[in-house]
N, C-alpha and C positions, 0 to 999 in steps of 0.2 A: 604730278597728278596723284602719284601712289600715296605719296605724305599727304595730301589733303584729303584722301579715303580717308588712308588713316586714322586721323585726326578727327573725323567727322565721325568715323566707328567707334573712336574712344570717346567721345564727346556724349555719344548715345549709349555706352554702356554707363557712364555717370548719371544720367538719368534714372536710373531703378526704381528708386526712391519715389520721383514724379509720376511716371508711369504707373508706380502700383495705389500712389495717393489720387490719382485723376481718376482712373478705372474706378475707384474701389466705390468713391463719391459719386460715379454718375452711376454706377449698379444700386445702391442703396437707396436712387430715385427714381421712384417709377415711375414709366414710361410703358406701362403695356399699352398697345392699340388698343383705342376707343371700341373695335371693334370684333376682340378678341373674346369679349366669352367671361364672364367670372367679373374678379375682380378687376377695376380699369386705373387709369393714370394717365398722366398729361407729359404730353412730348415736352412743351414750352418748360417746365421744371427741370429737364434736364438741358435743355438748350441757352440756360439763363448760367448752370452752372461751365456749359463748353464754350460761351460769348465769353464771358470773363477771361478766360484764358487765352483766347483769340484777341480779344482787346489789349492783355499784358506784355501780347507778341508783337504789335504795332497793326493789326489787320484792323481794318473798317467794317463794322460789319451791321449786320443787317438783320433784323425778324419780320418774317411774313407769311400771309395765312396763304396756302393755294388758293385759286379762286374756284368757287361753288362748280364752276361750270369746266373744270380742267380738263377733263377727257374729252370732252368734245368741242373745244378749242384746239387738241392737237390731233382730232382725228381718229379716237383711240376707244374700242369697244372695253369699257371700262363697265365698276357696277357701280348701281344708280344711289341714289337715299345715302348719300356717304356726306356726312358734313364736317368740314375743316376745320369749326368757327372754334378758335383756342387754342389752336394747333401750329405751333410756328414751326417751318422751318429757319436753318441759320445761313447764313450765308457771309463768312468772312474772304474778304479782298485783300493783298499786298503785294506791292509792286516793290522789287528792288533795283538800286543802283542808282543813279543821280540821271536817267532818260539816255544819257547817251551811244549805249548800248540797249540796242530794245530788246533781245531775247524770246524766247517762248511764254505762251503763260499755259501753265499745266493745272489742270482742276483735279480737285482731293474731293470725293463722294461715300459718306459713309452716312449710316439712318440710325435715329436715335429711339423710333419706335420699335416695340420688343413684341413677341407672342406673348400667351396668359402664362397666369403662374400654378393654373391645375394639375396636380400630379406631383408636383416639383416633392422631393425626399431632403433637400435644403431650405433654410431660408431667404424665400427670393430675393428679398430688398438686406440682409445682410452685410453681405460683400467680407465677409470672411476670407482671410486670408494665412491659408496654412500650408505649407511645403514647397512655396514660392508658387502658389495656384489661388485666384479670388474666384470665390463660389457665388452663384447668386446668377437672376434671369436677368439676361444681354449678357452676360457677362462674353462670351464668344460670339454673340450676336446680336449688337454689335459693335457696344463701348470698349470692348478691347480695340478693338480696330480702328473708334476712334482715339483713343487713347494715344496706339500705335500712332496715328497723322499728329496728334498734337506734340508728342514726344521729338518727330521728324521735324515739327516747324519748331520747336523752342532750339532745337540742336542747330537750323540751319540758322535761326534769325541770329541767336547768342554769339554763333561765333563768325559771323560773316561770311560766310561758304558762298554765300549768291549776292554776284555783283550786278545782275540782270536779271531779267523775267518776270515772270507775276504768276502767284498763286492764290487759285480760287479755291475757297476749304468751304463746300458745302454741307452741313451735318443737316439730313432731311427726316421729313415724317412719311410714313402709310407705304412703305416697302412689303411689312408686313400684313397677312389677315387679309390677303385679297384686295389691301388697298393697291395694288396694280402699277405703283413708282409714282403718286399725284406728286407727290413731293421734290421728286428729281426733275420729272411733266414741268412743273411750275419753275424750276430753275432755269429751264432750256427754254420756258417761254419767255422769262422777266431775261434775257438775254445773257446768262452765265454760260459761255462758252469760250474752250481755247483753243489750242494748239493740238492737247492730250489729253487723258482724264485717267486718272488709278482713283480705281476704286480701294477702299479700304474696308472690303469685307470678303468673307469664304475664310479659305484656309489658311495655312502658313506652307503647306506641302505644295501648293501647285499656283501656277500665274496663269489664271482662267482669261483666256481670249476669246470665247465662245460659250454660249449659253443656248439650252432649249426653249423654246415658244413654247408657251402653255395656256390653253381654254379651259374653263369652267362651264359647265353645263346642267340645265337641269331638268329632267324629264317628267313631266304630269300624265300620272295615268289614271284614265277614269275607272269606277266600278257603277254598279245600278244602286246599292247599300240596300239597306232595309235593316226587320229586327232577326237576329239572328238565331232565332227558334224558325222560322222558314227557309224550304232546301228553297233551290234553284234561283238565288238572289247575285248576282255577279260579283264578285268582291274585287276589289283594284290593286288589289294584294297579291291575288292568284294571276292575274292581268300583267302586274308588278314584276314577279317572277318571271314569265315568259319574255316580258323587255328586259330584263337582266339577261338574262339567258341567251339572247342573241348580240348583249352589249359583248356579254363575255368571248363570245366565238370573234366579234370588231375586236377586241383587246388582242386575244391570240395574233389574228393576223399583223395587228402595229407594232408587237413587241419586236415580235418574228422580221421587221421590216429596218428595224437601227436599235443597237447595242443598248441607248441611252433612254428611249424613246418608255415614256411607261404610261399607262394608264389605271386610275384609281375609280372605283367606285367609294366613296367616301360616307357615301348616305343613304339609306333604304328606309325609308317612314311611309306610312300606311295607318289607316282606320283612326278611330276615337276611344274606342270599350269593346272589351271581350262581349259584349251582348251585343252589337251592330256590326254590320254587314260591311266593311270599307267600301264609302262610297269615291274615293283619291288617296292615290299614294302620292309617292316624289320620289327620285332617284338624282343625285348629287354626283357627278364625277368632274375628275382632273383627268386631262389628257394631253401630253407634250408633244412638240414635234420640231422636226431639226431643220436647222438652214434650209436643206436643199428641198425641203415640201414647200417653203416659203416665199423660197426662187420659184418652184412651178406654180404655185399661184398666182403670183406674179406674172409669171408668163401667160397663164391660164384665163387668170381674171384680171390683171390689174391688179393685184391686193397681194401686197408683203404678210401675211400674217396666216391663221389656222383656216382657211375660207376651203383647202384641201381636204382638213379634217373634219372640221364642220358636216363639209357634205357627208362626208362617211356616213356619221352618224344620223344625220338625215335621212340617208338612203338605205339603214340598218333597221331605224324605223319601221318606215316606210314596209319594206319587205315583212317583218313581224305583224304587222297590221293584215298587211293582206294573206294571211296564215290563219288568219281566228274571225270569227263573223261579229265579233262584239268588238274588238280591236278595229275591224274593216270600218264597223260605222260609229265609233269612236276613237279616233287613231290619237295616238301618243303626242302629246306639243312639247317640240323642247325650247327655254330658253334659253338665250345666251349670258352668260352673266358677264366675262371679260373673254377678251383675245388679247394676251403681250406676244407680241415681236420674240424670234432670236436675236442672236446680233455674232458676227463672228469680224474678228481684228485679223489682219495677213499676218501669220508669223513671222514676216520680214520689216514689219512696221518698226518705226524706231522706237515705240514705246514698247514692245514686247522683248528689242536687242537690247534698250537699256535696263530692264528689269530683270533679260537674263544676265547678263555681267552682274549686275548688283546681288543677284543670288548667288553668282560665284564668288564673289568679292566676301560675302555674308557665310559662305560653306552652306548654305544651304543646297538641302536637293529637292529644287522646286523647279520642273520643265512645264511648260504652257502649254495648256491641256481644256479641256470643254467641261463646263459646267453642267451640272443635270438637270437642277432647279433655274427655274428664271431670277433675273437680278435687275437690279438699276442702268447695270451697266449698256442693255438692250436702249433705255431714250438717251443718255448719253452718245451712242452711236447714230443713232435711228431718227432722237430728233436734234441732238445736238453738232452731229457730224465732225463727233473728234472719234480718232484712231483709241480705242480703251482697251487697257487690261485692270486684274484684279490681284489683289494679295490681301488676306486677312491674318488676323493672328490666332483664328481659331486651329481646331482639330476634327479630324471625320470623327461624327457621334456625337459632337460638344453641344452644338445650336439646338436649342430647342428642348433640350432634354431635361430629365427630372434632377439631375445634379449638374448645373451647366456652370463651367466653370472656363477659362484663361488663366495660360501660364505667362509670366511677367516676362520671361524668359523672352516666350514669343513675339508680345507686345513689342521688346526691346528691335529683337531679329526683324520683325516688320516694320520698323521707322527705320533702319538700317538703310531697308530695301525701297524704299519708298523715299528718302533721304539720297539715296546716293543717284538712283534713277532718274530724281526729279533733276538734280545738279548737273546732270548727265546732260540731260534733253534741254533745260535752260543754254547750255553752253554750245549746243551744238550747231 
């Protein structure tokens, strides 16, 4: 067994070459979300250049839009007015061995849609490649990673490593941009489900088995307006401020409640023109919350999800209104815009044992640890009901940022782990 690591490790460091040509090519096609802001691009362009390659390897595979209606075919307080149409996810199939041994089948989950390219101090669509790092948006979030899966299937199919099992390599869309996982949603519903599932996105430093729930929310607050040469006109601004101001005292207490746990005001909009009187603001936040609020709702309400937090802020409201006489007889509405799930793996799962061996096997120092951000990885668990962990081949600071770059290096190190894991759990 040690010679076919080995063997399998050498096989993926001869790869470099592929790795940094596959990366480099799907970074120089854009893929920002539809619904990112600025300039936009099409998932399906980069999904046409990762089918090809999925095709070369012997998988079957598959393009498909999610359907119009996906969050509420699986239950899921998702946001509304989000349209698919052009939007493919991929979905590559292969099954090894001649049936007689049937094996595991383990799903490969990585998203092809990117944040905007505002701010960026590189050329997003570039893919420059200098000091063994390609620069450019996705490039850590999250074509390296898929990159990393593609590198792992070419090494396993080439050299015969899997005599059994079957791999489902799904490359999806709307991870990103408050699309809420339609993408992944749409996989667990068209029945793409196995044994296990690695994802192939986050870091290279840690094997994430746990993720925070996160809600978006948004609060309307009225004012009376008018022209703003007249005192005593109520501005929803000044209204505005005092629902900030009590959201702020709800933040202290959640932060104060778990290490991971954050809450964002993201948005503070108000009025039309310095000469009128705001007659509506808006107030924009993110707020996470861990497993175990998720369990008590559950216990509470019936409902896996933020129904905990939610109220909070209901009842944060709520008490601010009854504080102010113009707040009392116009009180604050919040909408909801999405609720995703946590999702937490036992650290004794076999997909967490195989991934840490494979990081030993690899030198790397990556112990299974909890995610802060939400991920794919939560409908994988939640609706697809496999056991998941994550490995990416980015770095903390990489994703998203104005110079976002992957080191090949990494990419390499991540089909390593994801390569020898999957061999692992196929045979076991």
């Amino acid at each position: 067994m040690k010679r076919r690591h080995a063997q399998l490790m050498e096989a993926i460091d001869g790869l470099g070459k592929y790795a940094e040509d596959l990366c480099r090519a799907l970074v120089r096609t854009n893929t920002v979300n539809r619904y990112a802001g600025g300039v936009t691009g099409n998932e399906t362009d980069g999904q046409k250049i990762f089918g090809r390659e999925l095709d070369r390897l012997g998988f079957d595979t598959r393009f498909f839009e999610p359907p119009p209606d996906v969050y509420a075919k699986a239950g899921v307080l998702g946001p509304g007015n989000r349209s698919f149409a052009g939007r493919n996810n991929l979905v590559g199939v292969r099954s090894f061995g001649n049936g007689a041994a049937k094996g595991k089948t383990v799903v490969w989950n990585g998203h092809m849609d990117t944040v905007g390219i505002q701010g960026m101090t590189v050329d997003p669509f570039g893919a420059e490649c200098r000091g063994g790092r390609i620069y450019g948006r996705g490039a850590s979030d999250n074509k390296g990673g898929l990159a990393g899966g593609a590198v792992a299937a070419k090494a396993l199919v080439d050299g015969g490593f899997l005599d059994r099992g079957k791999i489902i390599f799904e490359s999806v869309i709307e991870e990103e941009c408050s699309g809420s996982g339609a993408g992944t949603i749409a996989c667990c519903l068209e029945g793409y489900k196995g044994d296990y599932a690695i994802v192939l996105d986050g870091g290279i430093d840690k094997i994430s088995v746990e993720c925070m729930g996160v809600v978006t929310g948004y609060v309307t607050v009225a004012g009376e307006g008018g022209h703003a040469a007249y005192r005593g006109r109520v501005s929803a601004l000044d209204m505005a401020v005092l629902v900030k101001e009590r959201l702020d005292v709800l933040k202290k207490e959640r932060l104060a409640g778990h290490e991971l746990t954050s809450f964002c005001i993201g948005e503070f909009a108000a009025g039309e023109a310095p000469w009128m009187v705001p007659r509506s603001a808006r107030i924009g936040f993110n707020m996470s919350y861990p497993v175990e609020e998720a369990l008590r709702g559950e216990a509470e309400h019936g409902l896996f999800n933020g129904i905990i937090c939610r109220r909070a802020v209901e009842r944060a409201l709520r008490e601010c209104s009854e504080k102010h006489p113009w707040l009392r007889r116009h009180p604050p509405a919040v909408e909801w815009m999405k609720d995703l799930p946590p999702y937490r793996t036992d650290r004794a799962s076999p997909v967490v044992a195989a991934m840490e061996r494979a990081c030993r096997l690899v030198k790397l120092d990556a112990a299974a640890g909890i995610e802060s951000g939400w991920g794919d990885a939560s409908w994988l668990t939640r609706l697809g009901g496999m056991q998941t962990a994550a490995i990416g081949a980015g770095e903390p600071g990489s994703a998203h940022s104005a110079d976002e770059s992957v080191s090949v290096g990494n990419i390499l190190a991540q089909a390593k782990v994801v390569a020898l894991a999957t061999m692992a759990l196929m045979e076991a």
